[in-house]
N, C-alpha and C positions, 0 to 999 in steps of 0.2 A: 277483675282488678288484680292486677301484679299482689303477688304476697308483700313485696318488697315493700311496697305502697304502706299493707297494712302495718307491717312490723313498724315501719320507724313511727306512721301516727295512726294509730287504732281509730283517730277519729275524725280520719277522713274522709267515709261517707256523710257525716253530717256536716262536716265542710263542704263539702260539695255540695252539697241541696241548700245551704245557705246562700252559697254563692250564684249557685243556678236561681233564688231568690231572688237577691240581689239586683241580675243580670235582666232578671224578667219586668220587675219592676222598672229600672233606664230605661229597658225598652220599650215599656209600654207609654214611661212620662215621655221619653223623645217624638212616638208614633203622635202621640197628644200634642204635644208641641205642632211640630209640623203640619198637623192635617186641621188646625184651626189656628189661623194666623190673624182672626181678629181674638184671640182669645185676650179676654183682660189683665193688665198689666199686672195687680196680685196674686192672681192664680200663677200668670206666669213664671212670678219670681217664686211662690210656695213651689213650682214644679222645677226650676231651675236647684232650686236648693235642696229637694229630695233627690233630685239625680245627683248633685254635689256630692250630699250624705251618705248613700249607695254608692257612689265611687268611690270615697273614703275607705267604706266599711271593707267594699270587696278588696281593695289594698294590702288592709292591715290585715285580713285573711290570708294574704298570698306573703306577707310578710311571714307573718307568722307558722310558717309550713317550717317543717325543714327539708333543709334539702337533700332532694335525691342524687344517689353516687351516679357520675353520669361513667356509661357502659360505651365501653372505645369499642 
């Protein structure tokens, strides 16, 4: 990992494993979705709305970075 990275937020290896969280969980409720297409309509909406939440989260993750001085 670039120093740069770490100087401006020291705590973005655990951002990163948050997000790679995050990331794994959508993909795992989308795989779910799709490979059982009679799945029932509550489960479906509980799985729709954790992938919502997950998208959110990883968001306001990427929100909340600062940002990097971009290198011409």
């Amino acid at each position: 990992m670039p120093e740069s990275i770490q100087a401006i937020s020291p705590d973005f290896p655990d951002i990163t494993n948050e997000f790679l969280n995050s990331l794994a969980s959508v993909h795992a409720l989308s795989e779910i979705l799709r490979d059982n297409p009679g799945i029932d309509t509550r489960q479906k909406q509980r799985f729709i709305d954790l992938i919502l939440t997950e998208t959110r989260r990883m968001a306001a993750m990427v929100e909340g970075l600062p940002q990097l001085p971009l290198s011409a």
